[in-house]
MARZADO-498209 format. One line per 3 residues: for each residue x, y, z of C-alpha. Coordinates in steps of 0.001 Angstrom, whole numbers, plus 500000, padded with zeros to 6 digits. Example, Ala and Ser with C-alpha at 12.3 -4.5 7.8 and 13.67 -1.06 7.14 Angstrom:
! residues 2
512300 495500 507800  513670 498940 507140 .
This chain:
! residues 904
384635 073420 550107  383568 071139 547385  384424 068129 545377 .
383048 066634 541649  381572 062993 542202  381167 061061 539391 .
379370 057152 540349  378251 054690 537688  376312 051122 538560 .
372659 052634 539423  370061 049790 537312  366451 049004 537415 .
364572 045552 536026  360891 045567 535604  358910 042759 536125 .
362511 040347 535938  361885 041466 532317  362295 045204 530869 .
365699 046961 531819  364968 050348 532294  366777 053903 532421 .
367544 055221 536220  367999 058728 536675  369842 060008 539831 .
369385 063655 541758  372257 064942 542417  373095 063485 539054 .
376775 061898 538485  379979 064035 537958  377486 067090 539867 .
379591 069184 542544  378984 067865 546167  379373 070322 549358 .
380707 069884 552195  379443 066893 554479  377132 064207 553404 .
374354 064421 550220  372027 061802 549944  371440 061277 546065 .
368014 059732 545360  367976 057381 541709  364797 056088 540433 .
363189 054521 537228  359484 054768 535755  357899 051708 533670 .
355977 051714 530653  353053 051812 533184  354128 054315 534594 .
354825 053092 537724  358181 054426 540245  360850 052789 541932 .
363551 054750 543331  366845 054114 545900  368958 056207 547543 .
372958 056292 548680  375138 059044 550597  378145 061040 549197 .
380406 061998 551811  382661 065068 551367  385427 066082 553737 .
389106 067995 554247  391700 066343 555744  394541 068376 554200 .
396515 070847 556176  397514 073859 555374  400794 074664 553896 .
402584 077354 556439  405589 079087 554734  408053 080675 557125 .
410635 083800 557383  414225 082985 556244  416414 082269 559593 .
417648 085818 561050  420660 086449 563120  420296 090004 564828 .
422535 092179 567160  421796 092946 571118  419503 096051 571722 .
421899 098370 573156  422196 097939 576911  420684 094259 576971 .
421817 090906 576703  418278 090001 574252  416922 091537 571034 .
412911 092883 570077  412777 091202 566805  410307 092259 564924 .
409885 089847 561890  406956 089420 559053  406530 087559 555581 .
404794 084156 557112  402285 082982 554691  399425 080212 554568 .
397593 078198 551439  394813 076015 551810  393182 073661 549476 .
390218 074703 550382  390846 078427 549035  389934 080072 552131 .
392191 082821 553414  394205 081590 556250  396740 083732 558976 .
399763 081947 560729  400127 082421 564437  404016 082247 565279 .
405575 081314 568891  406982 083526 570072  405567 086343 568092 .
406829 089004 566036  407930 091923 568500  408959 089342 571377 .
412176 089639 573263  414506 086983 571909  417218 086372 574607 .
421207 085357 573561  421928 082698 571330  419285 080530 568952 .
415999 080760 569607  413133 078734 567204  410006 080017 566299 .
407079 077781 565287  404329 079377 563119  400869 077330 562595 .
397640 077902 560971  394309 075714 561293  391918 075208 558369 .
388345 075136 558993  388459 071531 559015  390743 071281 562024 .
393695 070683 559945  397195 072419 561154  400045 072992 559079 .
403685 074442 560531  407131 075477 559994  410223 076682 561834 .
412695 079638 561498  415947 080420 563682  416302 083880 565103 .
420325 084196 566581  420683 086880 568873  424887 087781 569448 .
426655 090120 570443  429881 091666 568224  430117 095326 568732 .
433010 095600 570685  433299 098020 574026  433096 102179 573331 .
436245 103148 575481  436948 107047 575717  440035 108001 576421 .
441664 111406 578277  442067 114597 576456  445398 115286 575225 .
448333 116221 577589  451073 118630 577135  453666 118778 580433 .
456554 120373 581477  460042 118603 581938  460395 117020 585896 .
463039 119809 587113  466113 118772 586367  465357 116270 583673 .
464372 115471 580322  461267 113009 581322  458316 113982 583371 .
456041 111197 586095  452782 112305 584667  449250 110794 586559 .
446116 110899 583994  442540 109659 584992  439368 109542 582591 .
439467 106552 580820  435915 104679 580836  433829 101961 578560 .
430258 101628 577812  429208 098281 576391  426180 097448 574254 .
425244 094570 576836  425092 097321 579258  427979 095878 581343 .
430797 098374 582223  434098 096723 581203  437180 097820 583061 .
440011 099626 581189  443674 098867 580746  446023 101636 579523 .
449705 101095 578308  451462 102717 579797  450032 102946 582936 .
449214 106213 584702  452222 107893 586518  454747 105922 584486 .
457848 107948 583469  457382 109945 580337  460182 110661 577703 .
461033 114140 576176  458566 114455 572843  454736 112138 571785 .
454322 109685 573995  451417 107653 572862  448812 105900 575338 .
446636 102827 574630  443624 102176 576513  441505 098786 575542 .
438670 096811 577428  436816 093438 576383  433519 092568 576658 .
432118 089544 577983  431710 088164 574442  435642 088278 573724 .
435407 091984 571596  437894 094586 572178  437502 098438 572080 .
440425 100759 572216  441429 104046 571832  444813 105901 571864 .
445849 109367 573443  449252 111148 573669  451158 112681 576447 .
453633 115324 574694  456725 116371 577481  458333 119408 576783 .
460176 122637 577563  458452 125827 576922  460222 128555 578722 .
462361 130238 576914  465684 132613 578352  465327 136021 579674 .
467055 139020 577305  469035 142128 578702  469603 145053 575569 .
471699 147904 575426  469630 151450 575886  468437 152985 573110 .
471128 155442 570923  470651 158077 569202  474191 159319 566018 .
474322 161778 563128  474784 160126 559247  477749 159496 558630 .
479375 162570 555978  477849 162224 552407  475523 159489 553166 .
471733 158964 554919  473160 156013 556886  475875 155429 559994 .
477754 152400 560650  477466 151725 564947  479131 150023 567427 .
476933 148720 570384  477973 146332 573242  475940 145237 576508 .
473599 142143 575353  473194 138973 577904  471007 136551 578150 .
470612 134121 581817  468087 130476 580743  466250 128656 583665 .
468430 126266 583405  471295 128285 585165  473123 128271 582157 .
474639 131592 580655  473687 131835 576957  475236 133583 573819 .
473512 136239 572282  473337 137500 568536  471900 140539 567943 .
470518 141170 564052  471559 144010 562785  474954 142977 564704 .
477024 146234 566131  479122 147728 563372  476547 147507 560697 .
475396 150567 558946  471988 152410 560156  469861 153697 557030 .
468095 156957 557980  465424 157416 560962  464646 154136 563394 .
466757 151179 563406  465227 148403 565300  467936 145673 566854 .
466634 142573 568209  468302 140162 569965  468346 136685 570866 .
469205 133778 572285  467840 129742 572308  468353 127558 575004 .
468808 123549 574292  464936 122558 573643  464700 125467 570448 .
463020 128151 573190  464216 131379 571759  464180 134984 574270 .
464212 138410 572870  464404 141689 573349  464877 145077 571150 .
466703 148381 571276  466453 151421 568642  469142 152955 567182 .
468097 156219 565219  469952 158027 562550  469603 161452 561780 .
469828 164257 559371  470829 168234 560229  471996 169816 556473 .
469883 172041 553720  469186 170374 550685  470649 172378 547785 .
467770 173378 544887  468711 174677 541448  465896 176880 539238 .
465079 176548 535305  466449 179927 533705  464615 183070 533197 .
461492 182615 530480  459769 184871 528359  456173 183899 526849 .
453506 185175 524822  450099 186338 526249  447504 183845 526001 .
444602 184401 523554  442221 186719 524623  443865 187532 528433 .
446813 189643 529091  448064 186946 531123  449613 183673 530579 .
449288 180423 531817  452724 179082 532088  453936 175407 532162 .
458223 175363 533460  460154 172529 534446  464159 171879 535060 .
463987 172565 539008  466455 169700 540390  467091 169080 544399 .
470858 167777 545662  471015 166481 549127  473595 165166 551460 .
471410 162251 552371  471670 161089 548245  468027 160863 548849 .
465636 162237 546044  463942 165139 546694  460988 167056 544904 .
460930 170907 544837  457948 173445 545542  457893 176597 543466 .
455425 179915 543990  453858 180403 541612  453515 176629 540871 .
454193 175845 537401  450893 176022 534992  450153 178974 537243 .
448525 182254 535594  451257 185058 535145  450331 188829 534824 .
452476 190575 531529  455933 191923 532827  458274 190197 534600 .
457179 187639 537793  459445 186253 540156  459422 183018 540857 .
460748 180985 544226  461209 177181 544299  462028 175349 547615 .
462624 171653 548970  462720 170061 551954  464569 166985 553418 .
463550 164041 555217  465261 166066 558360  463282 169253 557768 .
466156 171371 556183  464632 173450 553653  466433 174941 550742 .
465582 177798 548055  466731 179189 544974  464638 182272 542342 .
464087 182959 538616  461866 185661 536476  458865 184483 534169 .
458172 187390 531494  454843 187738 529636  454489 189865 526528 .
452062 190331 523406  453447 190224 519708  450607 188454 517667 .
448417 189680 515176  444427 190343 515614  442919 187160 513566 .
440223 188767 511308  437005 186989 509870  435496 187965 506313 .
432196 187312 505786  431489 184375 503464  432317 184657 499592 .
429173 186291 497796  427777 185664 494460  424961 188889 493111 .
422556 189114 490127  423367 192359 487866  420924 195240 489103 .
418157 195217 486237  419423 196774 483043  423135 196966 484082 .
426340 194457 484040  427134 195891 487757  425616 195732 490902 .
425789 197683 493864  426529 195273 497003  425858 195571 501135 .
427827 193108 502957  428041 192391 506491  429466 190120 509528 .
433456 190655 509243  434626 189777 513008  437937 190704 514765 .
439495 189104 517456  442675 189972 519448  444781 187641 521850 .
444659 190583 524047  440527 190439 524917  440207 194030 523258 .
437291 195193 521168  438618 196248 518030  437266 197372 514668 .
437415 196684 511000  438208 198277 508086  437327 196782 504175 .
438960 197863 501099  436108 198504 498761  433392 199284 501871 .
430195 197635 501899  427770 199498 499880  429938 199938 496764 .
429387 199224 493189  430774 195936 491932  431460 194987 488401 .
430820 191946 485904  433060 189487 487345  434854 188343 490154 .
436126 191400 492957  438519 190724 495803  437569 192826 498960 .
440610 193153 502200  438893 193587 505570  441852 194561 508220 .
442278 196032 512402  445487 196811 514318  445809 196284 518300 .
446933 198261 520485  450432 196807 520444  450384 197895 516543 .
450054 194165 515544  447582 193930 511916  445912 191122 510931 .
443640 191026 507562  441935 188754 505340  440549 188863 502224 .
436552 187313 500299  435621 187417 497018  432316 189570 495160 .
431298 188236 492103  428600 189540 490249  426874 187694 486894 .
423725 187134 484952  421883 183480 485978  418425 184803 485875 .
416739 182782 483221  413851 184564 480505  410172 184473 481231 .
408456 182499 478885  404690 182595 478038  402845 179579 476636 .
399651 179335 474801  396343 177972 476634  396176 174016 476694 .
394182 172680 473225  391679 170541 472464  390530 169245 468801 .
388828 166331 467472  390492 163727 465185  389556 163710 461537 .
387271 160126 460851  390036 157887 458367  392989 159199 461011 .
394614 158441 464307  395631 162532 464533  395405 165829 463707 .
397118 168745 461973  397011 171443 464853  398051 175380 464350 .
398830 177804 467406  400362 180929 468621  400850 183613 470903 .
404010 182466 472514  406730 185209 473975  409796 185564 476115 .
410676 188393 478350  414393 188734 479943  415911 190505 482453 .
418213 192336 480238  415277 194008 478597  416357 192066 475367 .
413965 190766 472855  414198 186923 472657  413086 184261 469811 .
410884 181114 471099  411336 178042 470078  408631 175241 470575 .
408831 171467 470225  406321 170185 468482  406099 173088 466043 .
402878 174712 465263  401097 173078 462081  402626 169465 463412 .
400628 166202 463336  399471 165164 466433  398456 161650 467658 .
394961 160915 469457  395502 161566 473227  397268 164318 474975 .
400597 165820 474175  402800 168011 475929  404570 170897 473685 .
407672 172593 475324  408528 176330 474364  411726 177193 475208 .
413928 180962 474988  417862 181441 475416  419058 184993 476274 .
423349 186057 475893  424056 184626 479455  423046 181479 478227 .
419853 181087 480234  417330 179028 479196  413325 179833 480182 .
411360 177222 479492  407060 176693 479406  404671 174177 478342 .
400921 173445 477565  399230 169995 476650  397444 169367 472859 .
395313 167028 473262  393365 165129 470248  390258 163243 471475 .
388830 159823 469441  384453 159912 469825  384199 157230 467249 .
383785 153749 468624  385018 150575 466581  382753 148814 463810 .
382418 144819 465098  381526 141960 463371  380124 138686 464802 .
379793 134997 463469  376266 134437 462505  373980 132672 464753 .
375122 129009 465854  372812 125500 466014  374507 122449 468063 .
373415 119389 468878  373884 118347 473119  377125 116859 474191 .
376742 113210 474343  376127 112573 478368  375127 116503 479123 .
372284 118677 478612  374763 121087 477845  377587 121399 474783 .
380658 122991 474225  380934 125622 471214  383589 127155 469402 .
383254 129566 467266  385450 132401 465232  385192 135560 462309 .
384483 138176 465382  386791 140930 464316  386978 144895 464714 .
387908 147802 462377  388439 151295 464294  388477 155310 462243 .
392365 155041 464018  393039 152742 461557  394383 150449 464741 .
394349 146749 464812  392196 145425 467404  391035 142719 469680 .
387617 141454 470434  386675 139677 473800  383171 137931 473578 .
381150 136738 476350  380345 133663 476609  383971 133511 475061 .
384367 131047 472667  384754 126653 473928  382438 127592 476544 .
380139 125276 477879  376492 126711 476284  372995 125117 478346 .
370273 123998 476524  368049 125916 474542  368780 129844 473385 .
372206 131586 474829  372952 134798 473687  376741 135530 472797 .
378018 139491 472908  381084 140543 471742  382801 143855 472199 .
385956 146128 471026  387711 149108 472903  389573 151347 471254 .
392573 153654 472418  390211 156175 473338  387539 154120 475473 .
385533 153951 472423  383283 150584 472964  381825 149049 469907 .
379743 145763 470179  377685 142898 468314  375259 140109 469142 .
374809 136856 467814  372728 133332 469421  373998 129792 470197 .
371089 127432 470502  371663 124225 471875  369166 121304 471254 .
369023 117961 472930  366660 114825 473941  364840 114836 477557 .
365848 111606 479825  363498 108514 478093  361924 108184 474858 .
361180 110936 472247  359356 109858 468801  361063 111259 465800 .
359111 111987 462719  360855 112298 459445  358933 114284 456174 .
360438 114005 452882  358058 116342 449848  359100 116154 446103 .
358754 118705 443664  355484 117613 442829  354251 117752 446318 .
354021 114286 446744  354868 113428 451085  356406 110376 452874 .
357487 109766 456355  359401 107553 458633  359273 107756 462483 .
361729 105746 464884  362272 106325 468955  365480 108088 470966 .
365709 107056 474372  367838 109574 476453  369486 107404 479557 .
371929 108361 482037  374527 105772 482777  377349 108792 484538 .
378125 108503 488030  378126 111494 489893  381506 113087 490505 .
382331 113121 494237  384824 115286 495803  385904 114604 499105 .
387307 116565 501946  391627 116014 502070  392752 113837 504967 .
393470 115439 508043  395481 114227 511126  394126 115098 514435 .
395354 114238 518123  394047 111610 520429  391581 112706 522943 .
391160 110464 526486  389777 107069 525550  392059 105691 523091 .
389594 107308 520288  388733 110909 518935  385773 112342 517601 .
386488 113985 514462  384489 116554 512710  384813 117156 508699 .
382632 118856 506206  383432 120041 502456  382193 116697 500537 .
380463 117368 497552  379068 115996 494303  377977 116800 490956 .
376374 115249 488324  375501 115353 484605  371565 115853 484688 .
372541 119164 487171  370199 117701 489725  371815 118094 493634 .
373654 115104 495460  373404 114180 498688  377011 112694 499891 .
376843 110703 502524  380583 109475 504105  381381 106327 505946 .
382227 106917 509268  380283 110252 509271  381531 113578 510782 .
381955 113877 514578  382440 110123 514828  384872 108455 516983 .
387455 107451 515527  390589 104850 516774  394624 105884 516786 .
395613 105146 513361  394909 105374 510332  391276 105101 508938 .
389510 105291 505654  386733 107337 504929  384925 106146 502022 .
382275 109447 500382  379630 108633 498342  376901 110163 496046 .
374108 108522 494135  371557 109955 491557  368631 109539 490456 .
369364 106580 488045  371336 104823 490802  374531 105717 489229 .
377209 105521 492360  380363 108128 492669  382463 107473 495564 .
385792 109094 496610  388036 108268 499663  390121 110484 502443 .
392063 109175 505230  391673 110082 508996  394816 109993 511029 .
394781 109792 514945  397954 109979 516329  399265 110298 520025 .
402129 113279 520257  401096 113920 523674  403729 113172 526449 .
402237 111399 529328  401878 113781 532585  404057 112206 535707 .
403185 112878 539305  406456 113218 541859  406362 113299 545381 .
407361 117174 547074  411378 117047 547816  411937 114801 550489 .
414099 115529 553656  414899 112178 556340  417208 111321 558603 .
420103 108611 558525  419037 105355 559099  420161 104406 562899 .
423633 103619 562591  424626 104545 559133  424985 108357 556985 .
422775 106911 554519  418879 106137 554186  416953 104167 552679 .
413827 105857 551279  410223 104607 549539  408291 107163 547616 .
405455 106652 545287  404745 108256 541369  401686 108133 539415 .
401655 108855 535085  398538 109431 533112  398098 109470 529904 .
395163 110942 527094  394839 107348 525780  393243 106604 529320 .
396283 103452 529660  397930 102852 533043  401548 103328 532639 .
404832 102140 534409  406394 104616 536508  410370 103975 536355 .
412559 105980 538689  415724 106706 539086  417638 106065 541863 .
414112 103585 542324  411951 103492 545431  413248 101438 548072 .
417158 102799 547143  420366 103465 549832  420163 107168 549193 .
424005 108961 550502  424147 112053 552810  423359 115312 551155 .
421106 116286 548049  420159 113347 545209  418301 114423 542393 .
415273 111546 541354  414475 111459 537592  411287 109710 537065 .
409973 108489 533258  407324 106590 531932  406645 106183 528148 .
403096 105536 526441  402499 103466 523840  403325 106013 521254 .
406912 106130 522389  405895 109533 524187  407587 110227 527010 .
407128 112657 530330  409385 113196 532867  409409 114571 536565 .
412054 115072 539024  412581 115781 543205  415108 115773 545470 .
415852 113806 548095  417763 115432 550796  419612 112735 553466 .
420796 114750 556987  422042 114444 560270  419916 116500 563211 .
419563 113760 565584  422084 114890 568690  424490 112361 570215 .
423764 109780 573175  425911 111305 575815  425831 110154 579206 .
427224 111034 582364  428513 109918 585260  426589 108703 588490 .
426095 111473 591058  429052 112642 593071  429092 113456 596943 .
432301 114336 598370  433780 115631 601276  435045 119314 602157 .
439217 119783 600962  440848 120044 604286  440579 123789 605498 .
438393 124793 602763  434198 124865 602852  434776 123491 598845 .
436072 120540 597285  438083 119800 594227  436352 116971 592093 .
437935 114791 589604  435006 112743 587987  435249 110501 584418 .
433206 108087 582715  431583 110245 580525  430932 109654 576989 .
429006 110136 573723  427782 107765 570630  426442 109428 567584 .
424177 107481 564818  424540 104323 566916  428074 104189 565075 .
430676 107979 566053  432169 107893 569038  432489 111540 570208 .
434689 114006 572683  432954 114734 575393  433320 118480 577586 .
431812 118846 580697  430755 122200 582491  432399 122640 585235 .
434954 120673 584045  436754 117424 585994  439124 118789 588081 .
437314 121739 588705  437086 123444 592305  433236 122888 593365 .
431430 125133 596017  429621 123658 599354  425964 122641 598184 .
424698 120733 594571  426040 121813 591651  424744 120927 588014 .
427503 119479 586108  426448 119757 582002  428467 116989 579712 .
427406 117753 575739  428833 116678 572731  428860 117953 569247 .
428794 115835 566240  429837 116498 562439  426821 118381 561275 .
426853 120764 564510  423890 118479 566623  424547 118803 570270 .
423579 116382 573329  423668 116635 576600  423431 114933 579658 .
424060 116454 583693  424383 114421 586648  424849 116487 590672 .
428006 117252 592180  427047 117447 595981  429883 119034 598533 .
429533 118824 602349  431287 118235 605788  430700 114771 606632 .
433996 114745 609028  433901 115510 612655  436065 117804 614530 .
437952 117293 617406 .
């Protein structure tokens, strides 16, 4: 601790004369610690002499501390007390003298806190002895009202003789919070008088604070038993004539109720209804005054003794199916009449679709009733063949004439016979194979006959002609050199002929003609020969007329230039190349350097060339001399001579400078991605420079390759500079941008348990983001750390967005369940005495019962249950409970039986 002093009024006087300058240590407005600083001031004369005082600064605390407290808290009992563990926490302390500081609060977090207002006093003490305090309430109270568990359910019997029943229940208990045990009040009371139908019970209790628990039960009263049935014996009666059903009379029902009373009885069918065919089940009934219905059942069966009567299709007859001598055969018309009415389906053998021999078969059908009474009647199925063999010709044929002839003797083959009958048979053709067939078109018949005597034929044509075209023979490819003032040649051959296979003598034609002109390069001549069928022979052979000459060219005569201004070099043009060829043929001329090229300085030689048709290269020559000034100053010399010899000259200076920048070419702009750091380092080549004196340039760029380089845009500025300090510059752009999503961290999926009390809980979880521009991000979730999360599944959706606007995204689950069991508890242990005459006792015990969460109040079930008959000895009695999600708990307390009673 520390404090800024600032004091004024220090002097010194020399010799009652000379005022002088005092200087203090600590000086004034200096920082003084703790406790006291003695600050010395003194003053020096011209003489050098020293005086000097002193005086104390005093620095203290007497400040407290300023001790902020917990709001005021009201909490409920700890179950089973009367007081509270409150655990409590936020108390905070400042100090002026900027030391960290911890309360101390009476009583403490954690303490007891007993019924009703209690204050507690937190403090703190600086380390000057100062104290600083404040106060918060903490109410303890109880209003959870009483847990009161009521009996199970109860279901009597009327009281005999009435409509009510006395009925005694037991079981009705409390548990309290407070750990009191309130007593229990139930409306109506136990063995009150109970009315016929729900009879609803209310038990309540109140706890010493004034709240009331209740809980309801109902006591049903009822009669169950229902009357007791006599039936007449079972009967057994024909149908009645022309029907499957028989009306009956039956008699002999009564029914006695335990009441005493004799009730009516209906029966369903009642007697004189009409029985269908077979079993008849009767039942019959009767309901006493409460709804309790008795029953009881008889059978009355209806039967049938008469043949159904079955009528056949008439007699068939039917062809033989291809390739069997039998027949497959499909019949239908067989109809069934019987006394019953009931339809009936009849059997016949053979079936129908069965396979039937040729001649006649005999056929039987038969049907039978629901009674077994079978009936039959017969009919004959006859099978015969009357269809013709199908015969197959061989394909229609088409022949050449035999060589010299207009005829042609032909072999033919492959005409098939088949019969429906499956027999081999064999076929005759009308003319055979193996005769001699004419110019023309000839129809041949190809028939058998079966056994039966059916024929069957068919009939293919045989037609004979000339499509065999000549032979022709063409003279041997030609070759022959153009004449020098022509693009062709006159060219004369022979020795073409035809030969045909009618032994005729044919003329050839060919196209071009012998003796035709003919153009440089190759050509094909076609020779072609007809003969009287019309078929044309055809041959060819290739005359081909070849160019050796190459083209006469003519160049410009040689060229003298002068430098382009600025260059060493200079750009010529230049024309009067041009070609003449023996084809007589216009054409081009390509020279190289072509003309408007740029020429360097001093001698460049220029070629230029001509192709004819025929590959033929011709070519000429000619120079282009370019003359020019070196950088600096060249003397000049000018000489003028008369005719009569006489000489004068002049001389001036040409300086050559270079005032051109260099030409820079930069890289284009690129856009690359951030790397971590909020910068990237980007790499870039392909600058480059040139300049009019050919000399290299350097480019240097501003920033340079592989520097780093921020988000955003930045300008790269290129430059070159040569030897005269002329400057070229040129500019790209670097772009950094941030695409990149940031990467979230979730928590696994989370599983807890319900807050005490509740089917919710509240849950805290923690996310992390990063990001490549090395920023720490916000982390939003949603539902957010710290949130009332319901029972079951909830999905969590956590974002967080750089700030590029990119955004990343994770998700888990939260899963809220139930598998804490319930708080059952039991009784207190039971000793009782032997039943009279028995070495076991039946026990009636209550007062058990079950909380779930702090908040469900549950059914308990006890093994062996209350009421239950318990051996001599200890026996384990188990209470559980089950709650909603299937958690059991359990709790046993001792059931101990003896003989306590003495015997006289």
């Amino acid at each position: 601790m520390s404090a800024v002093v600032v004091f004024d009024g220090e002097s010194a006087i020399d010799n009652g004369r000379h005022v002088l300058n005092v200087t203090c240590d600590p000086p004034s407005n200096s920082t003084f610690g703790e406790g006291d600083t003695v600050v010395t001031c003194s003053a020096t004369d011209f003489f050098g002499n020293v005086g000097f005082c002193t005086f104390t600064v005093s620095i203290s605390d007497t400040t407290n501390p300023v001790v902020t407290c917990p709001a005021d808290m009201v909490v409920e009992y700890d179950y089973g007390n009367t007081t509270a563990v409150v655990v409590f926490g936020g108390e905070s302390v400042t100090d002026n003298s900027g030391e960290t500081l911890s309360a101390t609060c009476d009583p403490p977090s954690n303490s007891t806190f007993g019924d009703g207002e209690t204050v507690v006093t937190c403090s703190a003490t600086d380390g000057a002895g100062n104290v600083g305090s404040c106060n918060f309430t903490i109410t303890v109270e109880d209003t959870t009202p009483p847990m009161v568990t009521c009996p199970a359910v109860l279901a009597v019997e009327y009281d005999y003789g009435n409509t009510s029943a006395v009925v005694e229940f037991s079981g009705e208990s409390a548990t309290d919070n407070s750990g009191e045990t309130p007593s229990v009040t139930c409306d109506p009371p136990s063995n009150s008088t109970f009315w016929d139908g729900i009879n609803v019970v209310t038990c309540s209790a109140t706890d010493s604070s004034g709240n009331t628990g209740a809980c309801n039960f109902t006591i049903t009263v009822q009669d169950t038993i229902a009357a007791v049935l006599t039936c007449p014996p079972d009967m057994q009666v024909e149908y009645d004539y022309g029907n499957t059903t028989s009306v009956v009379s039956f008699s002999g029902a009564s029914a006695m109720d335990n009441s005493g009373q004799t009730l009516p009885v209906t029966c369903d069918p009642p007697s004189n209804s009409t029985f269908g065919d077979g079993q008849n089940v009767v039942t019959c009934s009767a309901t006493d005054g409460s709804g309790n219905v008795g029953m009881c059942n008889f059978t009355i069966t209806v039967q049938d003794t008469e043949s159904p009567v079955v009528s056949c299709p008439v007699d068939t007859t039917v062809e033989v199916d291809y390739g069997n001598t039998s027949a497959v055969v499909e019949f239908s018309g067989e109809t069934v009449i019987d006394n019953s009415g009931a339809t009936l389906t009849a059997t016949c053998d053979p079936p129908t679709n069965s396979t039937f021999w040729i001649g006649e078969n005999e056929v039987t059908c038969s049907a039978t009733d629901a009674a077994g009474n079978v009936g039959t009647c017969n009919f004959t199925v006859t099978v015969q063949d009357t269809m013709d063999p199908v015969v197959t010709c061989p394909a229609n044929m088409t022949v050449e004439y035999d060589y010299g002839k207009t005829s042609a003797v032909v072999v033919f083959g492959g005409e098939l016979v088949t019969d429906n009958s499956g027999e081999t048979l064999s076929v005759t053709c009308d003319p055979p194979s193996n005769s001699t067939f004419f110019d023309g078109e000839n129809v041949v018949t190809c028939s058998a006959t079966d056994s039966e005597g059916n024929t069957g034929s068919c009939n293919f044509t045989i037609t004979v002609e000339d499509t065999t075209k000549p032979i022709l023979s063409c003279p041997s490819n030609i070759t022959i050199t153009n004449n020098y003032v022509n693009s062709s040649a006159v060219v004369v051959f022979s020795g073409e002929f035809a030969t045909d296979n009618a032994g005729h003598e044919l003329n050839v034609t060919c196209d071009p003609p012998s003796n035709s002109t003919f153009t440089i390069g190759e050509t094909t001549v076609t020779c072609s020969a007809t003969d009287v069928a019309g078929n044309v022979g055809t041959c060819t052979f290739i005359v081909n007329v070849t160019d050796l000459i190459g083209p006469m060219v003519t160049c410009p005569a040689n060229i003298t230039v002068e430098n382009d201004e600025g260059n060493l070099t200079a750009v010529v043009t230049f024309s009067a190349e041009s070609a003449t060829d023996n084809s007589g043929q216009e054409l081009s001329v390509t020279c190289d350097p072509p003309s408007n090229s740029v020429f360097d300085f001093g001698g460049n030689m220029v070629t230029c060339f001509s192709t004819d048709l025929a590959g033929n290269v011709g070519t000429c020559s000619f120079a282009v001399t370019v003359q020019v000034f070196g950088k600096g100053n060249t003397r000049v010399t000018c000489t003028a001579t008369d005719f009569a010899g006489n000489q004068d000259t002049c001389r001036f200076r040409v300086t050559v400078r270079d005032r051109t920048n260099p030409v820079v070419t930069c890289p284009p702009s690129q856009t690359v991605e951030l790397e971590s750091g909020n910068t990237t380092i980007v790499s870039f080549d392909g600058e480059s420079a040139t300049d009019n004196s050919g000399q290299e340039i350097i480019v240097n760029c501003e920033p340079a390759a592989n520097s780093s380089f921020p988000l955003g845009e930045t300008v790269v500025t290129c430059y070159g500079i040569d030897e005269f300090n002329n400057v070229g510059t040129c500019d790209f752009v670097v772009t950094v941008e941030d695409t990149t999503d940031p990467v979230l961290t979730c928590p696994a999926n989370l599983t807890v348990e319900y807050d005490f009390g509740n089917t919710t809980a509240v849950v805290t979880f923690n996310t992390s983001a990063s990001d490549n521009s090395g920023h720490s991000l916000d982390v939003t979730c949603n539902p957010p750390s710290g949130s009332t999360f319901e029972s079951g599944t909830t999905e969590v959706t956590c974002n967080s967005t750089d700030a590029s606007d990119n955004e990343g995204s994770c998700s888990f689950n939260v899963t809220v369940q139930d598998t804490t069991g319930p708080m059952v508890i039991c009784p207190e242990n039971v000793t009782v005495d032997y039943d009279y005459g028995n070495t076991s006792a039946v026990v009636v015990f209550d007062g058990e019962s079950a909380i779930d969460n702090g908040r469900d109040v549950l059914n308990v079930t006890c093994d062996p249950p209350s009421n239950s008959t318990f051996d001599e000895g200890d026996t384990v009695v188990t209470c559980s409970a089950t709650d909603f999600f299937g958690n059991v708990g359990f709790c046993t307390f001792t059931v101990s039986i003896s003989d306590t009673t003495n015997r006289l």
